[in-house]
N, C-alpha and C positions, 0 to 999 in steps of 0.2 A: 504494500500500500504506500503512495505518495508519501511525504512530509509537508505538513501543513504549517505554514505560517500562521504564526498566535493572532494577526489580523483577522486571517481567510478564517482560522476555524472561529472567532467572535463571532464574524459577520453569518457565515454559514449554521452558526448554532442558534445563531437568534430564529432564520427564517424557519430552520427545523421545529425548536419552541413554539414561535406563534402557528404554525401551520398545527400544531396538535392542538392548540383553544383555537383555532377554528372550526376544526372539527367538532370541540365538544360545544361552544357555540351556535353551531350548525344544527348538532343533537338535539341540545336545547328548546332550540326555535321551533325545530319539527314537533320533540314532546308536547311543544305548546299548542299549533293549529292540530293534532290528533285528539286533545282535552277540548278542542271544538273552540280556543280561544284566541284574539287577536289584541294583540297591545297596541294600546290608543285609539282603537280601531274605532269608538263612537266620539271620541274629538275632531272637533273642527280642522278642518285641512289646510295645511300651510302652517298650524301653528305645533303641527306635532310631527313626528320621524314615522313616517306610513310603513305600512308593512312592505309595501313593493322596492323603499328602498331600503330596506335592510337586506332585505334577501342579493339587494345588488352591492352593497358595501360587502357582506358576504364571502358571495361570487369574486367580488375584487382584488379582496386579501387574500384569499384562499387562490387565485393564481398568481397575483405577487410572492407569494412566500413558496408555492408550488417550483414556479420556475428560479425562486434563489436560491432554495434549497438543494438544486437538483444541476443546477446551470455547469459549473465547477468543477464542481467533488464529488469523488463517490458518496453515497448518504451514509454508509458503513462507515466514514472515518469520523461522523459528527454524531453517528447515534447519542452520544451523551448529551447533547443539547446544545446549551449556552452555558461555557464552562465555567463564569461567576458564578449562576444561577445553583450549578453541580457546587462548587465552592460553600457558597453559602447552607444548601442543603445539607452537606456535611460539618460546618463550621459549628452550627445547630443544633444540628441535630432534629432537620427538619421532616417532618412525611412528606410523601406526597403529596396528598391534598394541601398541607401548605406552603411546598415549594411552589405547585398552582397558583393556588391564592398570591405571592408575590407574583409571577408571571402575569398574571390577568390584572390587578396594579401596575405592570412595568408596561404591560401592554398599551394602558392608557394614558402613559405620561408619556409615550412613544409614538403615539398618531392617535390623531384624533377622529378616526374613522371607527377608533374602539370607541372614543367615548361617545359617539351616536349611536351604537351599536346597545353600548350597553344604557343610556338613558333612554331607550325602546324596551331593552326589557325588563326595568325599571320600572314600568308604564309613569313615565317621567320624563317630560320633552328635555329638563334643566337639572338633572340629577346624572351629570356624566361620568360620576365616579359607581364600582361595583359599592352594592351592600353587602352586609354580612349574610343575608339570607340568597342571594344571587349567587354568590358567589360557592355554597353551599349545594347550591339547586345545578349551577354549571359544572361546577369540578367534582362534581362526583362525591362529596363527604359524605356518605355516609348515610347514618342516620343522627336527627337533626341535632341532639346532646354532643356528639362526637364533631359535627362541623362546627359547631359555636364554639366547644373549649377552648380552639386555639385562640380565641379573640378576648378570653376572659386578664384580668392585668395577669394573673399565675401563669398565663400559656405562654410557648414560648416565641410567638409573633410580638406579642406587647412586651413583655420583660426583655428582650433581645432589644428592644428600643425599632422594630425591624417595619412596622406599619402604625397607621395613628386612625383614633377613632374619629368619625366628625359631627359632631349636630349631639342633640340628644333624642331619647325615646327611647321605645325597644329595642333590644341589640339588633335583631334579626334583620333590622330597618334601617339600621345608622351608614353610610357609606364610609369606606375606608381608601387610606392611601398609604400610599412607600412615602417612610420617615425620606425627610428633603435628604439629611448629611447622607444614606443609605444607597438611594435607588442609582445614583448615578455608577455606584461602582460596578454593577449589575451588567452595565453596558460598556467599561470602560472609558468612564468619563472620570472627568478628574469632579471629585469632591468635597464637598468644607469638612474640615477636622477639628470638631468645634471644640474635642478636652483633649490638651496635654501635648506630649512633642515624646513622636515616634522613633525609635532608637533601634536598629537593626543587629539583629543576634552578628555576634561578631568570634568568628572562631579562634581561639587560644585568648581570648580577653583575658581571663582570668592570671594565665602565664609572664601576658606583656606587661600588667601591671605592679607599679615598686610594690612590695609589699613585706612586711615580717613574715616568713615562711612558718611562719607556727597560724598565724591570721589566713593565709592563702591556705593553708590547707583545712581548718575551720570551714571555709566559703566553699571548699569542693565537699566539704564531707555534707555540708548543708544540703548542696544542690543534690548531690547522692539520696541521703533523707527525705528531699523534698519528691524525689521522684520514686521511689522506693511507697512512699507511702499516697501517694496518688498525690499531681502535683497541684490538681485543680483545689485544690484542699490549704493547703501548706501557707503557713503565713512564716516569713524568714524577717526577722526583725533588724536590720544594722544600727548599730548605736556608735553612736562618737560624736565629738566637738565638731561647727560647723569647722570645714576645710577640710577633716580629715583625709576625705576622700569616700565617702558614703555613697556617693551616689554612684560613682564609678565602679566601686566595688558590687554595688545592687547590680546595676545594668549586665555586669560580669557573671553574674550567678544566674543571672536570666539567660545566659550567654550559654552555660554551662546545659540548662534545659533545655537548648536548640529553640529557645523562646526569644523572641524582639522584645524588647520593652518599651513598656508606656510611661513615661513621666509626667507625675501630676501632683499639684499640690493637693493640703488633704481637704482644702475649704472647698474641691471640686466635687466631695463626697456629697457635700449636703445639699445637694439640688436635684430635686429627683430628673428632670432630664439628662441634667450629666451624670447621672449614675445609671440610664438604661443606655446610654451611648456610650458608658466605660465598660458593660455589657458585653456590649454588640458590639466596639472595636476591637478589647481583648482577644474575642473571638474570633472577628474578621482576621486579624492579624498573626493569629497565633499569639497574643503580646503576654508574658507578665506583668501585672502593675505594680508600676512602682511609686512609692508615695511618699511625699517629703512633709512628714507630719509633724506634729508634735506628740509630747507622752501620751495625753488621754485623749482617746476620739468622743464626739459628740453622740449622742445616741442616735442621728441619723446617719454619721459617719459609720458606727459601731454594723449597724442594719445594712449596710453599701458594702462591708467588708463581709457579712455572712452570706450576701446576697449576687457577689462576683463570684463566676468559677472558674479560677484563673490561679498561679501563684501570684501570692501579692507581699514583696518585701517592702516594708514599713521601714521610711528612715525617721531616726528620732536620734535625742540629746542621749547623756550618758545620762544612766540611773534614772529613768521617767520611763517604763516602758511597762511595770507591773501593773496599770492600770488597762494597759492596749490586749494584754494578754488576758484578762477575766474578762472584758468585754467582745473580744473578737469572735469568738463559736468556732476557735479552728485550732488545730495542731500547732504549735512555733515553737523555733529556736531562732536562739537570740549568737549574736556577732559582735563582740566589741572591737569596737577598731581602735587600734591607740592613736594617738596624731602622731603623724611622721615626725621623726627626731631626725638631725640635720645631716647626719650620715645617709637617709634614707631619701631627704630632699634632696642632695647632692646628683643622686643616682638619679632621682626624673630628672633633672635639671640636664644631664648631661646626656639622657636617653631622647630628650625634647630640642634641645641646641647641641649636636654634637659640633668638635672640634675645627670643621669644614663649614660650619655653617654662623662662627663667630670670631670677633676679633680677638686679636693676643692679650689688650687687657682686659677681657672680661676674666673675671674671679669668680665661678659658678660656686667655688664651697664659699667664700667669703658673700654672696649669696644667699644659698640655702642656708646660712646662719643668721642674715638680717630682715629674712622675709619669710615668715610663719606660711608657707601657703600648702595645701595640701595638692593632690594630682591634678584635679581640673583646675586651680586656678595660676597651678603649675603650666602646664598645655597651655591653659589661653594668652598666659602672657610672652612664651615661645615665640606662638604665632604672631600677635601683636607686634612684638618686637622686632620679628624676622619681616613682617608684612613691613614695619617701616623703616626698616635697611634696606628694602629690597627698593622701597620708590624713591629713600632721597640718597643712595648711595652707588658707588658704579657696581662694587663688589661684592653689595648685597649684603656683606655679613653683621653681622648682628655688633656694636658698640655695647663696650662698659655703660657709656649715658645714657644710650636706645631704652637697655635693659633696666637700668635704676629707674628713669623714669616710667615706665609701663609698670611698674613692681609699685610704686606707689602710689598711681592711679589707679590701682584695682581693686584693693581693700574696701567694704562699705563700713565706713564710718557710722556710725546714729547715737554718737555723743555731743551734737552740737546743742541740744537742749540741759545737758550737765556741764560740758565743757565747751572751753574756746580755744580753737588751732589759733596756732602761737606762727608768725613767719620766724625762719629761720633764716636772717642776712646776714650775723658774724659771721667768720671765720675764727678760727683758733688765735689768732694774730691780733685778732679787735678787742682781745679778752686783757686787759689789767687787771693783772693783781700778783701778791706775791711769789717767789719760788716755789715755796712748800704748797700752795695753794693750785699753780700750776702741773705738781707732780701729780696732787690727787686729780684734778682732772684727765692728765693724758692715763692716769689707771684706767680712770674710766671709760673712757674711751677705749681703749685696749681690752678691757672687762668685756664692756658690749657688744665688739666686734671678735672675738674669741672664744666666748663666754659657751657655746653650744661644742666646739670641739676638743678644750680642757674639759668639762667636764660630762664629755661622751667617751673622751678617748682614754684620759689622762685616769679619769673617775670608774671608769668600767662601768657605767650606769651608774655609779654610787653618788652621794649626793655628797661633795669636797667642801660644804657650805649649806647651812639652814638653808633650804629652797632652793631654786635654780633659777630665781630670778637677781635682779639688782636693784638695790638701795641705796639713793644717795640723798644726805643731808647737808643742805648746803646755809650756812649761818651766818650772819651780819648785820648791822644794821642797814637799814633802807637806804636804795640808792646805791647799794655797792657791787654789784654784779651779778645778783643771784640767780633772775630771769633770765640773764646776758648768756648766763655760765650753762643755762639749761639749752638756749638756745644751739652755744656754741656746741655743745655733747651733742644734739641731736644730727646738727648738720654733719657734725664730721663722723659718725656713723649711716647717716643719711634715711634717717627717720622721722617723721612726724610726732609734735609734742604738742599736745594737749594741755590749758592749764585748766585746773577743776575748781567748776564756778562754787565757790563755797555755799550761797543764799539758795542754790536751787539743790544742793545733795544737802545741807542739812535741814532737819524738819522738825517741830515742837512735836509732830506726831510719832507715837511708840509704831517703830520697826519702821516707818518708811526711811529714815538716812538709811538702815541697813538694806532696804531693798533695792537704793538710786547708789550704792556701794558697789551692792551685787551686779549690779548692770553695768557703771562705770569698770570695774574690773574685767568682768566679762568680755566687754565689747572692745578695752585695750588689747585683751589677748586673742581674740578673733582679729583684728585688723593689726597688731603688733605695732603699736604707738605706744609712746614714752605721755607717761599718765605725771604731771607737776602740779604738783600738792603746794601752793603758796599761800603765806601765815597758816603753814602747817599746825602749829601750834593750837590753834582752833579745832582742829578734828584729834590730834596726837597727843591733847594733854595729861598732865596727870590724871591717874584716876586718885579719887578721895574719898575720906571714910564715909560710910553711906549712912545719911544725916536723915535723909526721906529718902521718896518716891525717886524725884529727879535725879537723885546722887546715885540710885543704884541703877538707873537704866542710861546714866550717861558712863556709866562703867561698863554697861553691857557692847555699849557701840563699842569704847575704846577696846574691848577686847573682841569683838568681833571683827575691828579695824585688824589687828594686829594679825586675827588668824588669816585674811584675806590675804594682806601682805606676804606672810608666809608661804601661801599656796600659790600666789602671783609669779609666774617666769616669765615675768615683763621686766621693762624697766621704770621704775618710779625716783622722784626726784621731790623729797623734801623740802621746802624752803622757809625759811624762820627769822624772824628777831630777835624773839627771846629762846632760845636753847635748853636756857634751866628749866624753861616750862612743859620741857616734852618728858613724856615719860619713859619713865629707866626703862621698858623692858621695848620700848620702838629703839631705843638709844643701841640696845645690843644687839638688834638685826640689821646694822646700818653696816655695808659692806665699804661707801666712801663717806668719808667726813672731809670737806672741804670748809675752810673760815675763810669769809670775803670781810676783811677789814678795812675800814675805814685806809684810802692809800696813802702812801708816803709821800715827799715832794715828789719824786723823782718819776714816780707812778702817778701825779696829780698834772704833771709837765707833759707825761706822753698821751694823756687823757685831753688834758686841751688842743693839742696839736692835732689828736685823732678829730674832734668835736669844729674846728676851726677851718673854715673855706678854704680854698687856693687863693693865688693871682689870680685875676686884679679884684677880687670880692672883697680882698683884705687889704685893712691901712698899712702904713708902715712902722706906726707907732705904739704895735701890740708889744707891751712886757711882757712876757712869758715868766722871767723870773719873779716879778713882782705878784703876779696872780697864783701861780702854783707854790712861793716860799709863806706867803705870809695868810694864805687861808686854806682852814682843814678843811674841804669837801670829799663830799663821795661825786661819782662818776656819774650818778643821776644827776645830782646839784651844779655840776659843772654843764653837762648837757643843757639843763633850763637857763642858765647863763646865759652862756653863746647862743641860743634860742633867741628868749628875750632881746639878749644885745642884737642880732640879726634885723629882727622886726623893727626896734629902732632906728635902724639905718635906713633900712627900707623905707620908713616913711620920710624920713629925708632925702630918698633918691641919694644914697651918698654909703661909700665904702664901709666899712664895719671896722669903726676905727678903736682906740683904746677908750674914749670916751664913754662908747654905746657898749662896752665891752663893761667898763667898771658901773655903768647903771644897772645892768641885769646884772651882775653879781651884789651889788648892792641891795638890789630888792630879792635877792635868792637869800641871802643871809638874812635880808628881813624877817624872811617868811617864815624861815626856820627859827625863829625865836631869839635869836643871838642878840647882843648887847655891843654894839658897834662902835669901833674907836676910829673914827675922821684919820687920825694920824699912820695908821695900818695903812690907808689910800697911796700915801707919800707924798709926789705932784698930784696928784691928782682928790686931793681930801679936799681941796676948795669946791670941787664939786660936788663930792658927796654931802659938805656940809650948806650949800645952796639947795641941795634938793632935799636936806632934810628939813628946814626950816621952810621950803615949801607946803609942805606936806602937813608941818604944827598950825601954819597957818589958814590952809582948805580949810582943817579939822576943827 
């Protein structure tokens, strides 16, 4: 026998299908004028489908599909029909009579010669879809209990999502049709895919992906289980932090059952049409569903998951899963995934950008140690990255900066209602302040950027250090560098810093700080940002003897602070005024302790010069020495200086001379409360003592 091209045998199995409801239409019609009766036959003419032309619509189809059937191909190689139709009949698990029944619906969204046909036998000039009871009376069902069942919501026309009721009344009366997202696949038409995103079984998944080989074999012994024990059954549970890699490892287990998967969130459970279309696609597709839920489903989620016959792995957080499991009505094992640790990220990183496809200074482990991401959002930023070498470069290959930058565009952030992104414009260079002070930063620095493969490699997984995160407290009075020194750590690890708005995580009400805690922490370590805690002191302080109410539950925060901290393998950044107020036991998990002191000349000198325009913006009669020897500021104080002095020139149209230079430090000293000696000015005290006697006199 030939070989048929998938077009010829579509096109060739339709004409085959509709010629057999021709025939049983043709049946029909005769059973009818033998019962002595004629449809519409006492209505008015012209306003109804007569009998003489139905018997010629008929006659019409029945040699159109006569000679297409037959034109071609032998009819031996189509016997099976229309192989959607065969498809879906088996997808179903449909009868006969109701693969029918879809046919005589396909029929009539396919020409409109059936729907004449059939609102004649209808006795209905405007009713051009079949009823239930026509449709029963045509195809042959039976007896009449047996043709209604499949239309009841339990049968598996309605529950498939596969046809839709219309109108009300009796059933036997109502007219039906092919659900819209459905019929077209029938024919090979492209159709809407109203829930979720279709993921193709992919063979050795499970192999290609990084994984802990004690975890990958967990996920095969799963898919083993799930099949073993019938797979339409099986709910496979993945747990882990968002990133891990959950979903890819789902999709891979699907992979494993020679099953596609369906990706859906789980708020698509609760709608009863996208729950008979997660049905009916499962099944069209062969798909496992895959759900990116959370721990307890809703009780109409709960009903969606007993009511798919399908495997369905559920992704959820760590530890929230013992609720999904009493409510689900099905078999499961549970998967925890651990988050990739940096040995493991290094491996996608290098299986996603190999050597060939990026430049000499990209640093993939120095990488996989600054950016938390699990497999997929590993993969996307690859491609990203490689997609934008490829258009603004000759050689296509992937940059160190391509890479950084795409790595911290991908993160979702959703701390901008507790916290505020901090820019980061120092460099290491803009930072004043002392030696020792210096030293503790480039640790940390060093810490952060190291900190995943001392203590993977160095550690043996053991923990070289309370937690595996970092802690630094950074102490001073105001104005000294404290914000500066967070900044400057974040850029030159190349991480975003967060500072944490105090007024919206603390709260008079019992447990909410701890819950805007929970979240804050959380959502650092999903997106792997530097979380800066300023007037730390406020959240860290002593706890004290507990007097009342208030005293013992603001002891409860400070120690729930502490255990979060502990558990944190982020990096957090303390900042304080007063120091003695923090309490001793934050003071013993602090890995840096940096003091930003008030600076010395010599550090007050390079702070103006940093703070102070170029040529020609500047006079020529700035002291330097006289500004930095004879007044203690900090480096905030000296900034609103030169500020202020700026503005004052500017409204003179005129240079930023020493003049406009010793007014704003004059009113910066004011502000600050000091008690000012005219003679500290030197030349220039006639000034200052003009504008103070200005100012006694406004007043």
């Amino acid at each position: 026998m030939e070989t048929i091209a998938a077009e010829t045998l579509q096109e060739e199995g339709l004409h085959v299908e509709l010629r057999r409801l021709d025939a049983m239409l043709a049946d029909h019609l005769r059973k009818l004028r033998a019962r002595g009766r004629s449809a519409l036959g006492e209505l008015v003419k012209g306003a109804v489908i007569e009998d003489g032309e139905a018997e010629g619509l008929l006659r019409e189809l029945e040699e159109v599909h006569r000679v297409g059937a037959s034109a071609t191909v032998d009819e031996r190689a189509v016997l099976g029909g229309l192989p959607a139709l065969s498809h879906a009949a088996l997808a179903y698990g449909l009868t006969r009579f109701e693969r029918d029944v879809l046919l005589l619906g396909l029929a009539v969204e396919l020409d409109s010669r059936y729907g004449r046909l059939v609102a004649f036998l209808n006795d209905h000039a405007e009713r051009a879809r079949p009823t239930v009871g026509l449709a029963a009376a045509v195809l042959g069902g039976g007896d009449r209990t047996t043709a209604l069942s499949p239309f009841l919501q339990t049968g598996r026309l309605l529950r498939f999502g596969l046809v839709e009721l219309e109108g009300e009344g009796p059933l036997a009366g109502r007219p039906y049709r092919l659900a819209e997202p459905f019929w077209p696949r029938l024919v090979d038409e492209e159709a809407p895919f109203p829930v979720g995103e279709l993921r193709a079984a992919t063979p050795s998944a499970l192999d290609r992906l990084a994984l802990p080989e004690a975890t990958r074999a967990q996920a095969r012994a799963a898919a083993a289980w799930a099949a073993s024990e019938g797979a339409t059954r099986a709910l496979i549970i993945v747990k882990g932090i968002a990133g891990s890699g959950r979903e890819a490892l789902a999709c891979a287990i699907a992979s494993e059952l020679h099953a596609a998967s369906l990706v859906v969130p789980s708020e698509a459970l609760e709608v009863p049409v996208a729950q008979a279309a997660l049905r009916r696609d499962t099944r069209w597709f062969g798909a496992a569903l895959v759900v990116i839920g959370g721990a307890a489903p809703s009780r109409a989620q709960a009903l969606a998951i007993r009511s798919i016959e399908t495997p369905i792995l559920w992704i959820t957080v760590e530890g929230t899963s013992e609720t999904l499991v009493s409510t689900a009505g099905r078999q499961s094992i549970e998967i925890a995934l651990p988050e990739p640790d940096v040995e493991l990220r290094h491996a996608m990183w290098e299986r996603q950008l190999p050597s060939e496809n990026r430049g000499s200074d990209v640093d993939l482990a120095f990488t996989a140690s600054r950016f938390r991401f699990g497999p997929g959002r590993i993969e996307a930023a690859a491609a990203m990255a490689s997609a934008r070498a490829r258009a603004f470069t000759d050689d296509g290959a992937v940059s160190s900066g391509d890479l950084s930058e795409v790595c911290r565009a991908l993160p979702e952030v959703r701390l901008s209602q507790l916290a505020q992104r901090l820019p980061c414009p120092f460099s290491r260079e803009d930072l004043v302040v002392p030696k020792e002070t210096e030293r503790e930063i480039d640790l940390a620095i060093s810490w952060a950027q190291h900190r995943g493969w001392v203590l993977s490699r160095w550690g043996g997984g053991k923990p070289l250090v309370a937690g595996r995160g970092l802690v630094c407290l950074f102490s001073g009075p105001p104005g000294t560098g404290k914000t500066m020194g967070a900044q400057v750590l974040a850029r030159a690890i190349g991480l975003d810093v967060y500072r944490i708005d105090l007024s919206q995580v603390v709260s008079k009400y019992i447990g909410e700080t701890e819950k805007n805690l929970t979240k804050v922490f959380d959502e650092a370590h999903a997106a792997n940002v530097i979380l800066f805690f300023d007037e730390a002191d406020a959240l860290f302080g002593k706890r004290t003897e507990v007097k009342d109410a208030h005293d013992r539950y603001a002891n409860v925060e400070t120690g729930f602070l502490l255990q979060r901290m502990e558990q944190h393998d982020g990096i957090c950044i303390l900042a304080t005024n007063l120091r003695r107020n923090m309490d001793d036991a934050f003071l013993r998990r602090l890995h840096i302790v940096a003091d930003f002191p008030m600076p010395q000349e010599a550090e007050r000198r390079k702070i103006w010069l940093q703070h102070l325009p170029a040529k020609p913006m500047l006079g020529d009669d700035i002291d330097l020495d006289l500004v930095s020897r004879k007044f203690v500021m900090s480096g905030g104080e000296i900034r609103n200086a030169v500020v202020a002095g700026a503005f004052l020139a500017a409204a003179e149209g005129a240079q930023l001379g020493m003049r406009h230079l010793v007014l704003g430090l004059w009113r910066e000293l004011k502000k600050g409360g000091r008690v000012l000696d005219p003679s500290e000015f030197g030349p220039w005290a006639p000034l200052v003592i003009s504008l103070a006697e200005s100012m006694r006199r406004t007043s």
